[in-house]
Every structure is written in C-alpha cells, then in structure tokens.
C-alpha positions as CSV (number, residue, x, y, z in Angstrom):
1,X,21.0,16.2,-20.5
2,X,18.1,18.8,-19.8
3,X,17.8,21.3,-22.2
4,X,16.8,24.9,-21.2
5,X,13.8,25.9,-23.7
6,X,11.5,28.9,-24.7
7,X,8.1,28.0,-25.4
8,X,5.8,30.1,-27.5
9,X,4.6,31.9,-24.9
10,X,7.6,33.0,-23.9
11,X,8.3,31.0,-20.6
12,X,11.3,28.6,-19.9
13,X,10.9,25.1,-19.7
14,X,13.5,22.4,-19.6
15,X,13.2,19.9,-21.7
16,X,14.0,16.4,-19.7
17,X,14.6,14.3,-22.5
18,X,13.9,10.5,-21.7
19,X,16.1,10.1,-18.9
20,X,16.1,10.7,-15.7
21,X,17.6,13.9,-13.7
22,X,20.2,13.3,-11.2
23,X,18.4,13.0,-7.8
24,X,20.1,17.0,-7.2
25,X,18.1,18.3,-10.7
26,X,15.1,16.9,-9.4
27,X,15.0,19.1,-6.5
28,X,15.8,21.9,-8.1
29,X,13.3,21.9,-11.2
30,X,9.7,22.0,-12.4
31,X,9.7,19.3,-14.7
32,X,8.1,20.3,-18.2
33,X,7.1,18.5,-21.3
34,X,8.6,20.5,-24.5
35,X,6.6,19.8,-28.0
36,X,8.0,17.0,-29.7
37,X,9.0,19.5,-32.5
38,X,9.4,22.9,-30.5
39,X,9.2,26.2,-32.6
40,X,12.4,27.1,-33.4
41,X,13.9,29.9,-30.3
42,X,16.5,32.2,-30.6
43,X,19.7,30.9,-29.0
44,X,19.7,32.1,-24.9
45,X,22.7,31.1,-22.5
46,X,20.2,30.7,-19.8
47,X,21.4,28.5,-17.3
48,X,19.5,25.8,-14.9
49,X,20.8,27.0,-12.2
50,X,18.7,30.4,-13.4
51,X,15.0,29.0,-13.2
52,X,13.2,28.9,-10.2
53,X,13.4,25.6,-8.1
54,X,10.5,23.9,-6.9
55,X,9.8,20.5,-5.4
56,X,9.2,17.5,-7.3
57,X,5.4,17.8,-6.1
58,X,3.8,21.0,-5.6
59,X,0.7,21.7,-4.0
60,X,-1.1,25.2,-5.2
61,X,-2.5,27.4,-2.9
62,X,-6.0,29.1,-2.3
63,X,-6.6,31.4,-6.0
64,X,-3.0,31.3,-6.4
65,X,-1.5,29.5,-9.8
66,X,2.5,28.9,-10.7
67,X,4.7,31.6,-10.6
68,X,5.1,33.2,-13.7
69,X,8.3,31.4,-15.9
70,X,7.0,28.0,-14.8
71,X,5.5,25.3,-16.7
72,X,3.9,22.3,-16.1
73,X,3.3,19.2,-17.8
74,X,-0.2,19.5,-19.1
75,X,-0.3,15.4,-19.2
76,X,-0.3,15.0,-15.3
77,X,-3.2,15.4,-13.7
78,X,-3.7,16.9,-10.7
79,X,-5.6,15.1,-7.9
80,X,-7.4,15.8,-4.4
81,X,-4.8,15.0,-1.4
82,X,-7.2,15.1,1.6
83,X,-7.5,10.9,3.5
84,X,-7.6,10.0,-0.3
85,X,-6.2,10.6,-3.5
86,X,-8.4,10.6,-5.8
87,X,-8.1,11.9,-9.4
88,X,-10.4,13.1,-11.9
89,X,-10.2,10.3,-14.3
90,X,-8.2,7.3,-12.9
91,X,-9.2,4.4,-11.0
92,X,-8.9,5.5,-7.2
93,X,-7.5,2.7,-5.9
94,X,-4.5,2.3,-8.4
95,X,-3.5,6.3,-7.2
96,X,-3.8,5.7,-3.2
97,X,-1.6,2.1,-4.4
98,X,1.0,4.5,-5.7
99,X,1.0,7.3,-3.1
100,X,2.1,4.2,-0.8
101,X,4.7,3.9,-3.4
102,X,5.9,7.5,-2.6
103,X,5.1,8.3,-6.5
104,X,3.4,11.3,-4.6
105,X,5.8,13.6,-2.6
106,X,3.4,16.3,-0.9
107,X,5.0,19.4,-0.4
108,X,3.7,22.1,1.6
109,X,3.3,25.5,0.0
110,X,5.5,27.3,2.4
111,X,8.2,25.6,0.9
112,X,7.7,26.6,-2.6
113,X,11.3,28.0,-2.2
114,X,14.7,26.5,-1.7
115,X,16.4,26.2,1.2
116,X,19.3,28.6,0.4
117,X,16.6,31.3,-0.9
118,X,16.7,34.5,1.4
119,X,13.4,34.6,1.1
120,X,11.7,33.5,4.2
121,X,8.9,30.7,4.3
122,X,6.1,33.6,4.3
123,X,7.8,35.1,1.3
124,X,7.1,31.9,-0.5
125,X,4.0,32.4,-2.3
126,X,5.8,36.2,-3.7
127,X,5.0,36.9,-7.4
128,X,1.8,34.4,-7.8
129,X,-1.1,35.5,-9.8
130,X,-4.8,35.5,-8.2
131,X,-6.3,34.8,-11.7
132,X,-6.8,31.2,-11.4
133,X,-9.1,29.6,-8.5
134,X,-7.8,26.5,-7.6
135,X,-8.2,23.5,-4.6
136,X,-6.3,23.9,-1.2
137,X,-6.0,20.5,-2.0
138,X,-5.3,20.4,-5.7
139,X,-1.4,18.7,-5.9
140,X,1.0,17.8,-8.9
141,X,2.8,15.2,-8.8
142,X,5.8,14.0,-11.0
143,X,6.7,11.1,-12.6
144,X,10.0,11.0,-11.4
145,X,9.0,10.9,-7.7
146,X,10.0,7.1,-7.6
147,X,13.2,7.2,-8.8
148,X,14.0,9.4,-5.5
149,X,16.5,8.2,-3.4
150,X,15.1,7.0,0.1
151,X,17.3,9.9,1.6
152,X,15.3,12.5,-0.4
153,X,12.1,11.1,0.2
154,X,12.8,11.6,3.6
155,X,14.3,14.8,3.4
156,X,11.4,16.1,1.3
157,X,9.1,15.0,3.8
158,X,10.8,16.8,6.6
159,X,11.6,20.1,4.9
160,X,8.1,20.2,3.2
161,X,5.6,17.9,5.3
162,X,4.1,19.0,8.6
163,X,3.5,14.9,9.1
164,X,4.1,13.0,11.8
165,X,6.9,10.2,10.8
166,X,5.6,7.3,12.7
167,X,9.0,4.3,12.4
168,X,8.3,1.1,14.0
169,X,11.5,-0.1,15.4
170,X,12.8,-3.3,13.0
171,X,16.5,-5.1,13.5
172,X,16.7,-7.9,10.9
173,X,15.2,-9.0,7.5
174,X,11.6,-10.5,9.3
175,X,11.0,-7.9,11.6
176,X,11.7,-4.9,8.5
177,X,9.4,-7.2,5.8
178,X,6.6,-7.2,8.5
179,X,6.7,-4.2,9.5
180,X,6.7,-3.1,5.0
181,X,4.0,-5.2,4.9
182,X,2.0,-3.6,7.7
183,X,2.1,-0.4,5.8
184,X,5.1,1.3,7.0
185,X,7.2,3.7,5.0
186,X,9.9,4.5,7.1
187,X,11.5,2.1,9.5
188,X,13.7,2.5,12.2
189,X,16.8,0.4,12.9
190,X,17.2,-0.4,16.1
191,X,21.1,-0.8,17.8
192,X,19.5,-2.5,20.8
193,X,18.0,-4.3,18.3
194,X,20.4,-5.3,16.5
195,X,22.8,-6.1,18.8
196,X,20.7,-8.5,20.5
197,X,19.5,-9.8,17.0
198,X,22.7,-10.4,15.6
199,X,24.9,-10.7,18.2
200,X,22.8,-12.0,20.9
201,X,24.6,-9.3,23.2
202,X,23.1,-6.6,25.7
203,X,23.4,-3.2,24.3
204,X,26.8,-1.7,25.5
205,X,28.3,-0.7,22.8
206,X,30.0,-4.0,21.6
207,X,28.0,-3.6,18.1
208,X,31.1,-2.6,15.5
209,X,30.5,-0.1,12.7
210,X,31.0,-2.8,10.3
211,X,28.2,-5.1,12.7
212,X,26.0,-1.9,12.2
213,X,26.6,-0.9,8.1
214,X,26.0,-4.7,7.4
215,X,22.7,-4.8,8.9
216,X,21.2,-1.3,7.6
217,X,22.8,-2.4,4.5
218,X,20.4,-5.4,4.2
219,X,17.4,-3.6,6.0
220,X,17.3,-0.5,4.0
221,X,17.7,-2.2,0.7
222,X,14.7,-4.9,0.8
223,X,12.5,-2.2,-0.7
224,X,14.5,1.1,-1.6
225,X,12.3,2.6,-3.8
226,X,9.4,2.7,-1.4
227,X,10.8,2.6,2.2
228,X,13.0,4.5,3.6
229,X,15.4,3.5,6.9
230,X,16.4,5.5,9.9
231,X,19.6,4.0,11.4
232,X,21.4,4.2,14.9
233,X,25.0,4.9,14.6
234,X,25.6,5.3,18.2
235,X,28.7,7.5,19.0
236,X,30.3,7.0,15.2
237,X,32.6,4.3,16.7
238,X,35.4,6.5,16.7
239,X,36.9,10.1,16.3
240,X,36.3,12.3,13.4
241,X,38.2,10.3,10.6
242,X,36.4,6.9,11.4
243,X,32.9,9.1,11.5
244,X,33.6,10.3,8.1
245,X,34.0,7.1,7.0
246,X,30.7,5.6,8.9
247,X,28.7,8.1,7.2
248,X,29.9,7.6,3.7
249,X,29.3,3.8,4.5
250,X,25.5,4.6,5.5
251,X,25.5,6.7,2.0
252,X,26.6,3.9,0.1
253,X,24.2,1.6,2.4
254,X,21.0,3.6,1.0
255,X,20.1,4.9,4.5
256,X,17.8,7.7,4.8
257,X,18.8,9.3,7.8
258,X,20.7,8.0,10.8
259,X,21.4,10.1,14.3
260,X,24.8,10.8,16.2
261,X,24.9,10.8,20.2
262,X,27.0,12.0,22.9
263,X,27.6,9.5,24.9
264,X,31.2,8.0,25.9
265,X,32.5,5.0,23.9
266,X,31.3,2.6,26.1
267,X,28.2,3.8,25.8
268,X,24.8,1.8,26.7
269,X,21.4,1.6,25.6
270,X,19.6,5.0,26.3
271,X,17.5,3.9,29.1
272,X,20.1,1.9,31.2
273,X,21.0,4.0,34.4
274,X,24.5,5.2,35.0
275,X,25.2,6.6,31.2
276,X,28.2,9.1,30.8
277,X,28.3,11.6,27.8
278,X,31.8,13.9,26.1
279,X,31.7,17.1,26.5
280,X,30.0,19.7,24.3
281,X,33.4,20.1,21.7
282,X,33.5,16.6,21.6
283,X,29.9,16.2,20.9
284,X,29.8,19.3,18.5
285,X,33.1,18.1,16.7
286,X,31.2,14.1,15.8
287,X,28.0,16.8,14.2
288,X,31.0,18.6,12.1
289,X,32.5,15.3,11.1
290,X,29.3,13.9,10.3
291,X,28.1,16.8,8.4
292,X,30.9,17.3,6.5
293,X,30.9,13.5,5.0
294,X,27.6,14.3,3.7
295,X,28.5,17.6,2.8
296,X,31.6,16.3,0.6
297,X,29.3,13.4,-0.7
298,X,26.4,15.5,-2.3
299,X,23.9,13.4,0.0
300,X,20.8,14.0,1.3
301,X,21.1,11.5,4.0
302,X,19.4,13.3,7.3
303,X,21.7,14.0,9.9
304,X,20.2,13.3,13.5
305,X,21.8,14.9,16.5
306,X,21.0,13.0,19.5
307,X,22.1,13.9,23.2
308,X,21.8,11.6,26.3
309,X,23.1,14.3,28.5
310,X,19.7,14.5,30.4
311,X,20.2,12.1,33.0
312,X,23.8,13.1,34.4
313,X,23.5,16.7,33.3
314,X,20.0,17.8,33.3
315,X,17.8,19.3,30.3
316,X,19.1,22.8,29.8
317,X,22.2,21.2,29.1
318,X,20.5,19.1,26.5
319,X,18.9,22.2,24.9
320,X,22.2,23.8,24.8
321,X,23.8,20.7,23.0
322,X,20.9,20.7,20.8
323,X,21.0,24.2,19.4
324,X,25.0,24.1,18.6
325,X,24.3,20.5,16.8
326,X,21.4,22.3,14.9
327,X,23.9,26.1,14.3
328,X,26.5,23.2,13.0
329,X,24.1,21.7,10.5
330,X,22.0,18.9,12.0
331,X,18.8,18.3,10.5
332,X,17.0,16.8,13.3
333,X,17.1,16.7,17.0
334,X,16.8,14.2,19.9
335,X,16.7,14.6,23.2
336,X,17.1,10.8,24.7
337,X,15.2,10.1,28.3
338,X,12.6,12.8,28.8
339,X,11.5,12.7,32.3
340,X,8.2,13.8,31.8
341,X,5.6,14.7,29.2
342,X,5.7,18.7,29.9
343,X,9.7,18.3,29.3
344,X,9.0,16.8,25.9
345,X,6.5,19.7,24.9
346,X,8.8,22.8,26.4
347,X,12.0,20.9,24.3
348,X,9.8,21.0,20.8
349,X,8.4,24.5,21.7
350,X,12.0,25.8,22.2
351,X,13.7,24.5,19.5
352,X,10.9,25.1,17.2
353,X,11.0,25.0,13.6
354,X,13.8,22.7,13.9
355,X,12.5,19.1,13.5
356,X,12.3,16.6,16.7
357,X,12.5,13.1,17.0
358,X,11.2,11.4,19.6
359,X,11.9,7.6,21.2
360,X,9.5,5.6,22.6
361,X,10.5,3.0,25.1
362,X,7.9,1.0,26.5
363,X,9.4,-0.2,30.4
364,X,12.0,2.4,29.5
365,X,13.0,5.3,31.6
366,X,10.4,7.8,29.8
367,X,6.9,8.5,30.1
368,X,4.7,6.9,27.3
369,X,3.7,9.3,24.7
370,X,1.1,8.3,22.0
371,X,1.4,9.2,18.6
372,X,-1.5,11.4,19.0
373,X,0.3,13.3,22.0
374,X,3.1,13.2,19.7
375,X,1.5,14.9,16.9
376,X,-0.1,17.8,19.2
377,X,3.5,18.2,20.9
378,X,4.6,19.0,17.4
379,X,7.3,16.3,16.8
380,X,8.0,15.2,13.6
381,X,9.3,11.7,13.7
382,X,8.5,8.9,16.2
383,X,10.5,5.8,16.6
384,X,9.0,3.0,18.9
385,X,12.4,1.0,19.6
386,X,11.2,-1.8,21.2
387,X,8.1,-2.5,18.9
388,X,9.5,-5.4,17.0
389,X,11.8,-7.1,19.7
390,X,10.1,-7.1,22.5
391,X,6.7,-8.4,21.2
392,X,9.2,-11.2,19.1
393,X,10.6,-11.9,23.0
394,X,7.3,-12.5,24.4
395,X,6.2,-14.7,21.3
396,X,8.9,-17.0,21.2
397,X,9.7,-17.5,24.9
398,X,5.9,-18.5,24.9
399,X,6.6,-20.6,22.2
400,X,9.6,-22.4,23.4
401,X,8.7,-22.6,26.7
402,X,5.6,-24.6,25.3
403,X,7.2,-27.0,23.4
404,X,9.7,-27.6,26.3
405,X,6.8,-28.4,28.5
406,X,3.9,-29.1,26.6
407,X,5.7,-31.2,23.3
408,X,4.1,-28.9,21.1
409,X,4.7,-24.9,20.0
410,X,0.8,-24.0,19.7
411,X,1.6,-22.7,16.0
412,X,-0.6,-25.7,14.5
413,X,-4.3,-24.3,13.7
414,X,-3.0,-20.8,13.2
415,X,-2.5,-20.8,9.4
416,X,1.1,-20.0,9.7
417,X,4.0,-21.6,7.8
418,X,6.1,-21.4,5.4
419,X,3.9,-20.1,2.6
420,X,2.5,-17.2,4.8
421,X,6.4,-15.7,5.8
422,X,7.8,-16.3,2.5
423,X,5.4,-14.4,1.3
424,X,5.7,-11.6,3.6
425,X,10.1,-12.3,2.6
426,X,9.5,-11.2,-1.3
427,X,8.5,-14.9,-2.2
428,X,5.9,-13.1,-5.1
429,X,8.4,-10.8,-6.2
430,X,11.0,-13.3,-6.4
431,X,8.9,-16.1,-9.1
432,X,7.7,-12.3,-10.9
433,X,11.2,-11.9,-11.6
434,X,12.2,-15.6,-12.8
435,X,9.4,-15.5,-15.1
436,X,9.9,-11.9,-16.5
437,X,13.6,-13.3,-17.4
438,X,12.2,-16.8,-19.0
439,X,12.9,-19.0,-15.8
440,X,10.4,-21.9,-15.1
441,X,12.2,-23.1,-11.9
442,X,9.3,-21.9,-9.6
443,X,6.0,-22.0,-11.2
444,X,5.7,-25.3,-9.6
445,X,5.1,-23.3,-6.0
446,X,2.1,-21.8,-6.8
447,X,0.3,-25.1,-7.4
C-alpha cells in the first residue's frame, strides 16, 4: 500500500513500494521514489486523498517548476516531446518504440488539475514557482504508464491531449492485427462491420449484445496494453436494466470507450435512408443508464453519446440532444450524418470544450472530411467505418471472381502466405512465449 512520507525537506511524497497502484491512485498521484532508508519523520495522519493530484505524465510549462509539496523521481529522465522523443542519454529509437507503447501519456498543462477541482483550466498553473527555466517541451513520464488500463489511456488522452484520435474502422481479429501493425493505437469496432463479418447480415439491428461483447471482447484484448478499442453498442439492445448490464460487459471486455445512439430498436446503419430515433427522455434515460453502470463500476470506460436525429429531425434537434447527453454525463459527442462540412464545423464550435467524434463514411450520406479538415474543425476523434471492410470487399471479390474465371487468385508472385499473416496474427509473440516457459514445439518454424 502507498505510504504517505516527509522527506527532509519537508515535502510529502508517497512512497509506492514495489507494486503497482490501483489504475484510480495513478490518476491521482505524483509518483515519488522515497530513500531506501528514509530519515526517521514524526508520525502525520496525512491522508492520499490530501496531496495534490497530477497526471501520470506531466509536461512543465515555460519557467514554471512543480508546485510546491510535489516530488518527483529524480531517476526518470525527462525527454523532448516535439515529432520525436528523444532523451538526454538513451538510445532514441528504444524511447519513440515505447511512446508507441503508451509508456508516455502526454498531458497537457492545463490539466495539471483534477477534474472535480473548482479551479478552472486557467487556474491550473496557480502556486508554481518562476525559479527554474525549463522546456515547453520538457515531459515526465512514469513507469507505471503501461500498466494503464486501455480505458484510461483513452481517457487521459481526451481530458489532457488536444490530439486528433485517428481509429481505423476494424471488425474481426485480421482486420484489428493489420490495422496494430500499421501503427494504430486506437481502433474502432465497427457494428456494420461486424455484422456483416460475423454474421454475414446487412446492418439492421439483428447483431445481439452478446454477437457484439463477444467480438470487442476478442478485438480489444489482442494487445491491451498498447491499443485501445472504441466499440458500437448501437441502442444498448434494450431498456435501462439490459444497458446496465451491456456496459458492465464492455468493462469486463477491456473496451476503452463505446457510444450510445438514439435510434429505434430496429435501428439501421447510420447512412441508410428512412432511420427513426426515441424521443429525447428515451434518449437521455439510455445516457443515465449508461453512465451510471460506469459510475457504479469505478470505470473509466468513455461514454459516447451519439444521435442520428439529423435526418428526420434536423440539426438543432441534434444539438439539443447533445447538450442534455453531455449535462447527464457523456464524455464525448456524435452527431451521425452531417450534411455538409460548415454543419460539422458550427456543431464542434457550439459544443465546444466538450469532445466530438466524428464518422467518416466513404459512399455514405456525409461529405468527406480529411483528417486534416478534421483536425482544423477541432474534433477529437475520427473513426473511418468503412476503412477495413470495404477495401477487404473489393480485394476478395477481385480475388474470387479471378479464380472463378481465370483458375487462378493472382496472389502467387506477391510474397503473401502463410508466413507473412501469421506474423501480422502474433505468430512471433506466440514461439517468444513457448520458449520463455521451456517449450521447444516451435522452434522448428523459424528454419
């Protein structure tokens, strides 16, 4: 258990022992080393609960230093976070290998507080001393960060990022492992996706809840300690009592962050004409539901609030729905099937700070938006639905279609088989960890 200390100075540090925090503690402390044999202190009944919480990774503004009462562990390093990170005396490409990793958590300095402090973002950087210079740049990291769950990951980079969340849309096992090994930390799973993937059916609502938790369940757990996933979860599949239950089964699944919609139970994919939503209560009361599973469950898992009232009832309506979701404790917004590119800017600009998502579609019933219009518009996470099935479409119709014809698939002379996707499935990872327990069953495959 950590261990409130006084150090010789005078300042409190907690002493973390050799295990780790609970994923809660980690939000709320600065993590310390204590001396192995600390001077001996006169007892204090000061609490946690009483030091001032920052985020696992702080970045230090302009000639500002720590607020006074906080210690840092003189052992980490801090390193430049500009296109690189590059400490002062490690070898560069080990420390940009681990940011991928999410060992690094950057945290913006108007978030130096937490999120139930009065004090407003631009009170942040209250009671800082100006005697130290340091880097805009300069960041601590933690050595904790990994053991984050994905959910606070993603929360942290929401509450303390201004980044752009770029999630390529994935709906099985291949499509998430390609997309990993294309460099993506955060992944969206698709329903459309999914349905189609796993039950070869159109997207109208015939997925189940237990269709749905089995596949994010798989998904998000291929590589939970350096991807996180963003799951549909359509309507809830049910009133408030099956919601609460979906969510906790998301919770359990290891998923990051999932969103909620509005739309009838025999719902459709979002850009499908003819799409019916509940009204506001009905809408508001699956948010409530929602938010109090995770509220009940301690999680950090990011509740998305998602309307598809634009097409029957126009986009005011949508803002309204938006800003009750967000006054009942939604974390992020999404406004389904913007007609136009000025309706996507006015909807971040009016519900600004409050985090957007927005949906690509390609062939859909929106305008396309780049990532770079994205990023100017001020949204802060982008899922591209489509991105993995419909490319997979065109690939293997071309590829059945030849071999109907033609005898042959065309895959010959590509350097593709069964080496190249197993290795993109874990097939390294999987011979690493016969070998670390003593197994010799697959050494033979690397000859």
């Amino acid at each position: 258990m950590a261990q409130v200390k006084t150090t010789e100075d005078g300042k409190l540090a907690v002493d973390i022992g050799v295990k780790p925090l609970p994923h809660k503690e980690i939000q709320k402390l600065s993590f310390v080393k204590t001396p192995e044999t600390p001077p001996d202190t006169p007892a204090n009944d000061t609490k946690i609960s009483d030091i001032q919480r920052i985020p696992p990774m702080l970045t230090v503004p302009q000639g500002k230093t720590l607020p006074q009462g906080i210690v840092l562990d003189p052992a980490v390093q801090p390193v430049q976070a500009k296109d690189e990170v590059v400490p002062a005396s490690t070898d560069a490409a080990e420390v940009q290998s681990k940011a991928k990793r999410q060992d690094v958590l950057p945290i913006s300095t108007t978030q130096l507080q937490a999120k139930d402090d009065p004090k407003s973002p631009a009170d942040a950087t209250e009671g800082y001393q100006d005697t130290v210079q340091t880097s805009p740049t300069t960041v601590v990291p933690h050595p904790l960060a990994q053991s984050l769950s994905p959910a606070t990951r993603l929360k942290h980079k929401l509450r303390y990022t201004n980044d752009l969340i770029v999630c390529p849309g994935v709906y099985d096992g291949l499509s998430a492992r390609i997309a990993q090994s294309a460099g993506f930390e955060t992944l969206y799973m698709t329903g459309a996706g999914s349905t189609a993937s796993t039950l070869g059916m159109a997207d109208l609502g015939i997925a189940s809840r237990n269709d749905m938790v089995r596949n994010a369940d798989m998904i998000a757990n291929l590589d939970s300690h350096h991807s996180e996933l963003i799951a549909d979860m359509d309507t809830g599949y049910g009133g408030p009592v099956t919601i609460n239950q979906t969510v906790n089964q998301y919770i359990r699944a290891n998923v990051a962050a999932f969103h909620i919609e509005d739309q009838v139970l025999t719902k459709r994919c979002g850009h499908l004409s003819g799409k019916k939503v509940v009204t506001n209560d009905v809408f508001l009361s699956r948010i409530r539901a929602a938010r109090g599973a995770i509220d009940n469950a301690h999680a950090d898992i990011q509740l998305i609030a998602r309307t598809d009232a634009n097409q029957q009832l126009g986009y005011d309506e949508c803002i309204t729905r938006l800003k009750a979701a967000r006054d009942w404790g939604a974390d992020v917004g999404l406004l389904e099937g913007f007609k136009s590119k000025e309706e996507a800017a006015r909807a971040v600009k009016e519900l600004a700070p409050w985090p957007l998502l927005l949906n690509i579609v390609e062939n859909g019933h929106s305008p396309l938006i780049t990532v770079e219009e994205a990023r100017e518009m001020g949204f802060r996470i982008m899922i591209f639905s489509f991105a993995g099935l419909a490319p997979a479409y065109m690939a293997m119709k071309a590829a059945y279609e030849k071999l109907k014809n033609e005898g042959i698939t065309g895959i010959q002379g590509t350097g593709v088989g069964p080496r190249v996707l197993f290795d993109v499935c874990g097939l390294q990872e999987a011979i690493k960890v016969d070998e670390n327990a003593g197994g010799e069953d697959y050494k033979s495959i690397m000859s």
